[in-house]
C-alpha positions in Angstrom: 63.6 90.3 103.9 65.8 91.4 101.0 67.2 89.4 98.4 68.8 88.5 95.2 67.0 87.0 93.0 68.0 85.6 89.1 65.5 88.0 87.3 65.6 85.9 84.4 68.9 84.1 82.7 71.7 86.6 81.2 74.4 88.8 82.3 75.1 90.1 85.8 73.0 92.7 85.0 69.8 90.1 85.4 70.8 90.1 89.1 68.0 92.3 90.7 66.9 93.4 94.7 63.8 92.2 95.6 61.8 91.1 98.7 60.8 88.0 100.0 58.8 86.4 102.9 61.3 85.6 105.7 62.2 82.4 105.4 61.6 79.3 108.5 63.7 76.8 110.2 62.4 73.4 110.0 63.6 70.0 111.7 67.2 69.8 111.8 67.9 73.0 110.6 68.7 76.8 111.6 68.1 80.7 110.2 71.2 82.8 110.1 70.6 86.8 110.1 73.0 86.9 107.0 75.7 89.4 107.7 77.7 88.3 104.6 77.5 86.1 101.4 80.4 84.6 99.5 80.4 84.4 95.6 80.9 81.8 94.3 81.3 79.9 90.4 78.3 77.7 90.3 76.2 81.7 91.5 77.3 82.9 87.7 76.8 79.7 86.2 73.1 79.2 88.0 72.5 83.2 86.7 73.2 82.3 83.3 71.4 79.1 83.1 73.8 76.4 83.3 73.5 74.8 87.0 70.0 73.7 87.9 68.8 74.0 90.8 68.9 70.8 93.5 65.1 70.1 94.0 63.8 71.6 97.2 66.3 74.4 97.4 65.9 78.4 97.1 65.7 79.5 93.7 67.9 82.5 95.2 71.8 82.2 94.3 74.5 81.9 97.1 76.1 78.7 98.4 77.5 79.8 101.4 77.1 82.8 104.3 78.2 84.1 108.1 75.6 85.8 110.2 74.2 85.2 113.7 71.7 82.6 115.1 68.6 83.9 115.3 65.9 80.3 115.7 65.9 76.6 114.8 65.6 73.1 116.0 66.4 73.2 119.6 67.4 69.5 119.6 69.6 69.7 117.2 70.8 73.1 117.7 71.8 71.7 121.5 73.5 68.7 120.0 75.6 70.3 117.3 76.9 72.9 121.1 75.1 75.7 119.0 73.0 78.8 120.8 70.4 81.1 119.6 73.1 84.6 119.0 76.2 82.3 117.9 77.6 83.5 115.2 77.6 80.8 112.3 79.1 80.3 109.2 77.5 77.4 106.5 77.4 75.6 103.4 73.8 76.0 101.6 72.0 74.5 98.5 70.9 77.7 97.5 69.4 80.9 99.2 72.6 82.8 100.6 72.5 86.3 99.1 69.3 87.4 101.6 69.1 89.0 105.0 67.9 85.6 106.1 68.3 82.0 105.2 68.0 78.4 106.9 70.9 76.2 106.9 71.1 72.7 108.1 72.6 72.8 111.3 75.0 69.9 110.3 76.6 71.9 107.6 77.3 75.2 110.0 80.9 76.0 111.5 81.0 78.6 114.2 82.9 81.8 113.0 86.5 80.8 113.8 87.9 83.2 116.7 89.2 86.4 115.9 87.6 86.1 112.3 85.2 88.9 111.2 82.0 87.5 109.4 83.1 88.7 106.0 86.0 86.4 106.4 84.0 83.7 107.9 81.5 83.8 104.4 84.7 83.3 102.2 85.2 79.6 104.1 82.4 76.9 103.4 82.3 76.4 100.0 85.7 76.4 99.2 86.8 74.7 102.5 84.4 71.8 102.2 84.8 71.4 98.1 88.7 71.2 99.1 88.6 69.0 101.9 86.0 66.7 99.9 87.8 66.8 96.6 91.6 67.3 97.8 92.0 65.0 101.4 89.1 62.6 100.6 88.9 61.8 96.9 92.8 62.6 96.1 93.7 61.2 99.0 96.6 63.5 99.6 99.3 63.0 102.0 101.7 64.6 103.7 105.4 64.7 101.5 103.3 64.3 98.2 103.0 67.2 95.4 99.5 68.4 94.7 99.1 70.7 91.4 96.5 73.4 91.7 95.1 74.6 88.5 93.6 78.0 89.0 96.0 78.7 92.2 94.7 82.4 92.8 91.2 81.3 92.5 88.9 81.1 95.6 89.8 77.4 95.8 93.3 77.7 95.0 93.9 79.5 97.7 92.3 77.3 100.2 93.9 74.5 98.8 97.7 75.9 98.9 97.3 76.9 102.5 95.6 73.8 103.7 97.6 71.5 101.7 101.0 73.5 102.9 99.8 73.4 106.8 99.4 69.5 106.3 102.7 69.2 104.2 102.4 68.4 100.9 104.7 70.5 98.4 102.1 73.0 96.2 102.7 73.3 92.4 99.8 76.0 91.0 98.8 77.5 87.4 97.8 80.9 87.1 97.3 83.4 84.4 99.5 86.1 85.1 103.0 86.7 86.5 101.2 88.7 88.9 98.6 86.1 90.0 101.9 83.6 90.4 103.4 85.8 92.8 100.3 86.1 94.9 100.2 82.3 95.1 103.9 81.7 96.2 103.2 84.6 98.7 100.4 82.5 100.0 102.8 79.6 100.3 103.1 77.9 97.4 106.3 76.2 96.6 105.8 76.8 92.7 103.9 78.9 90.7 104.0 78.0 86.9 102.1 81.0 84.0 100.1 78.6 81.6 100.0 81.5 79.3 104.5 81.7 79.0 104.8 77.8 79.7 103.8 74.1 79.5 102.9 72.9 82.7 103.3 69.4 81.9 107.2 70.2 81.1 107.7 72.1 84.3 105.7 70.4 86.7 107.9 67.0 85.6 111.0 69.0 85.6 110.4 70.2 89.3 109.3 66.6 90.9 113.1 65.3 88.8 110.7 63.5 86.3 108.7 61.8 88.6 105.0 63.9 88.4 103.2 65.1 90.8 100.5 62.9 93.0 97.1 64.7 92.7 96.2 67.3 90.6 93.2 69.8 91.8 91.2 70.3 87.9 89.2 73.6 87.7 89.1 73.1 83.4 89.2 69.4 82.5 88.8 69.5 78.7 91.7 69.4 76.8 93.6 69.7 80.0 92.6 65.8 81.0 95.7 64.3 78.2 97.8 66.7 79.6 97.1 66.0 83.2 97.6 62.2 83.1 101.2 62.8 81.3 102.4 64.7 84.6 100.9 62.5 87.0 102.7 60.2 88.7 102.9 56.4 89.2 99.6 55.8 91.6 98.2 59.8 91.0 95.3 61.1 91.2 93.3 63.5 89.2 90.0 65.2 90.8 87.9 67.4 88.3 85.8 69.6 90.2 84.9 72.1 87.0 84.7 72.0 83.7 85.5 75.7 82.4 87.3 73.9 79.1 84.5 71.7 78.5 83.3 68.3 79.3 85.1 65.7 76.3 88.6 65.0 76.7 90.8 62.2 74.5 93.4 60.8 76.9 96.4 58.0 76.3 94.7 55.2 78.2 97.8 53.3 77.6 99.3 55.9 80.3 96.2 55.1 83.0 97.2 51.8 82.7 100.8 51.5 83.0 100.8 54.4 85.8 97.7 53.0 87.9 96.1 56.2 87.8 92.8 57.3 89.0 90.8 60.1 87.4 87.6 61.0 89.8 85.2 64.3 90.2 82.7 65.2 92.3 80.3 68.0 92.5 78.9 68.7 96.0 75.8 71.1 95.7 73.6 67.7 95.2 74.8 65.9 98.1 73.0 64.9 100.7 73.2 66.8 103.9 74.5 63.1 106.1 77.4 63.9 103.7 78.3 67.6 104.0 78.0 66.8 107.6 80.9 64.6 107.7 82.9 66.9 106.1 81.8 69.9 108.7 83.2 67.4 111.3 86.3 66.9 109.5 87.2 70.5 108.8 86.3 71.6 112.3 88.7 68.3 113.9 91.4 69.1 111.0 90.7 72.5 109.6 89.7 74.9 112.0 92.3 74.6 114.3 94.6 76.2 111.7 92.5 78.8 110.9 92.4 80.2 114.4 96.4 79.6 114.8 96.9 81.9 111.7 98.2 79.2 109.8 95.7 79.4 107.2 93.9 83.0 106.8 91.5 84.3 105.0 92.2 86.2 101.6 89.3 88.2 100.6 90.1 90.3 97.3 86.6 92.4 97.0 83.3 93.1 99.2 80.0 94.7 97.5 77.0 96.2 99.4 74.6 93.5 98.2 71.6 95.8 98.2 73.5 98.8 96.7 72.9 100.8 93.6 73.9 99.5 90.9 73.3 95.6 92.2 76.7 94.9 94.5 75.6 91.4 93.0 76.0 92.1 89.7 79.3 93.9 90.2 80.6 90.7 91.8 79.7 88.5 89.5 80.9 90.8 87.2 84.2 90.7 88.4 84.4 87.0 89.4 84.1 86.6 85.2 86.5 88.7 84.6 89.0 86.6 86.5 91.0 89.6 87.6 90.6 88.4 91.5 92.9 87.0 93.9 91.0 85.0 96.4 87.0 85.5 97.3 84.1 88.0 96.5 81.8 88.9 99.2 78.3 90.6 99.7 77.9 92.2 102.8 74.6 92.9 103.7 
């Protein structure tokens, strides 16, 4: 098959074609003919060096994909209501940008209806590091404020759609007047610039002083002290990236008279019982809005993976330039 592989650490342009010996489905688990791989953070990150590998997965990048059935555990294939020729999309450790690659069956969604696969590779890793991070760990409920940071990012925008279609009021960051508008067009009740204002001040001047309930962290760092000012009475804060570092200095004093919780989580590492749970959860909760049209897909660029120059190394490119709106996807 072909694939991507990490030539060695460096710049996009490191990202090189190769082949590689078709990979097999073992116990519990299914290959995917890969019609299209979503790009994702941790695939730049793992390119230049910073996000090891979980042992036992591909050394190839790519965390999540949409393709057809093509062989795997019959068991659990039968039990999971999957056929050989469904078309699948899933969450992976590692190994998406190829023609082929073996998920566990627990952690594939079939392609919602009426969704093409290109659409169907922007969904698992931003859809399960949302529902994880957002519904489970913040614990948000509907009437509450959530605060995105990073609103037109590939999780923002899953998390102000799903968060609208369950009813919480949306307050997002973005970096650009433009990047704001996308976000309230997406539904968004608020779209605040961090580059023109404080989103402390605003985000308490919108909730009437009060703060808003969880806050969605993309940059922790110095962000942390801010974060724990706007929150309200019982918030929670959920780091899921650290693009403004790891060491923060917060006003404890505030996490104590406030009751606040600050939590993270980061999902590649987990076991596959847990990514399970959250398959169930999004296709009980989650997929029934996608195939409503409540929730849609927003996919800002597609790049022939195998293409000349590297489609991969375009995307990733792109993805660090932080120009896009929504998801990057290979097609392959």
């Amino acid at each position: 098959m072909k694939a991507i592989e990490i030539a060695s650490y460096g710049a996009p342009e490191v990202l090189r074609v190769t082949d590689r010996p078709d990979p097999v489905a073992g116990v519990g688990e299914l290959l995917i003919r890969v019609s299209a791989s979503g790009v994702n953070r941790p695939d730049v990150l793992q390119r230049m060096g910073h996000y090891p590998v979980p042992p036992g997965a591909s050394d190839l990048p790519g965390l999540e994909v949409a393709g057809e059935i093509v062989s795997g555990d019959a068991a659990a294939l039968a039990e999971a209501g999957f056929a050989i020729g469904d078309r699948v999309c899933a969450l992976i450790a590692g190994g998406g940008y190829a023609q082929l690659c073996v998920a566990p069956v627990a952690q594939c969604l079939p392609v919602p209806k009426g969704w093409s696969d290109v659409e169907a590779a922007s969904l698992p890793e931003t859809f399960f590091t949302v529902w994880s991070n957002v519904f489970e760990r913040g614990r948000l409920q509907q009437g509450e404020t959530l605060l995105i940071q990073g609103g037109s990012s590939g999780i923002g925008v899953t998390a102000i759609q799903i968060a609208k279609a369950l009813g919480a009021t949306v307050i997002v960051t973005a970096g650009s007047d433009d990047k704001c508008e996308a976000c309230l067009k997406l539904g968004a009740d608020h779209a605040i610039n961090y580059r023109t204002a404080d989103f402390v001040e605003v985000a308490k001047s919108l909730t009437g002083g009060k703060g808003v309930d969880v806050i969605l962290d993309m940059v922790a760092g110095d962000y942390v002290a801010r974060e724990v000012e706007c929150l309200a009475e019982d918030g929670r804060l959920v780091i899921i990236a650290v693009q403004g570092g790891v060491k923060s200095q917060i006003n404890a004093g505030l996490v104590l008279r406030k009751r606040l919780t600050i939590t993270g989580s980061t999902l590649r590492p987990r076991p596959v019982a847990f990514k399970g749970a959250i398959a169930k959860a999004l296709r009980e909760k989650v997929w029934p809005l996608l195939e409503s049209g409540a929730v849609k897909p927003v996919i800002h660029s597609t790049f022939a993976a195998a293409g000349e120059p590297s489609g991969a190394a375009q995307a990733h490119a792109l993805m660090e330039s932080n120009q896009h709106i929504g998801k990057i996807v290979l097609t392959w």
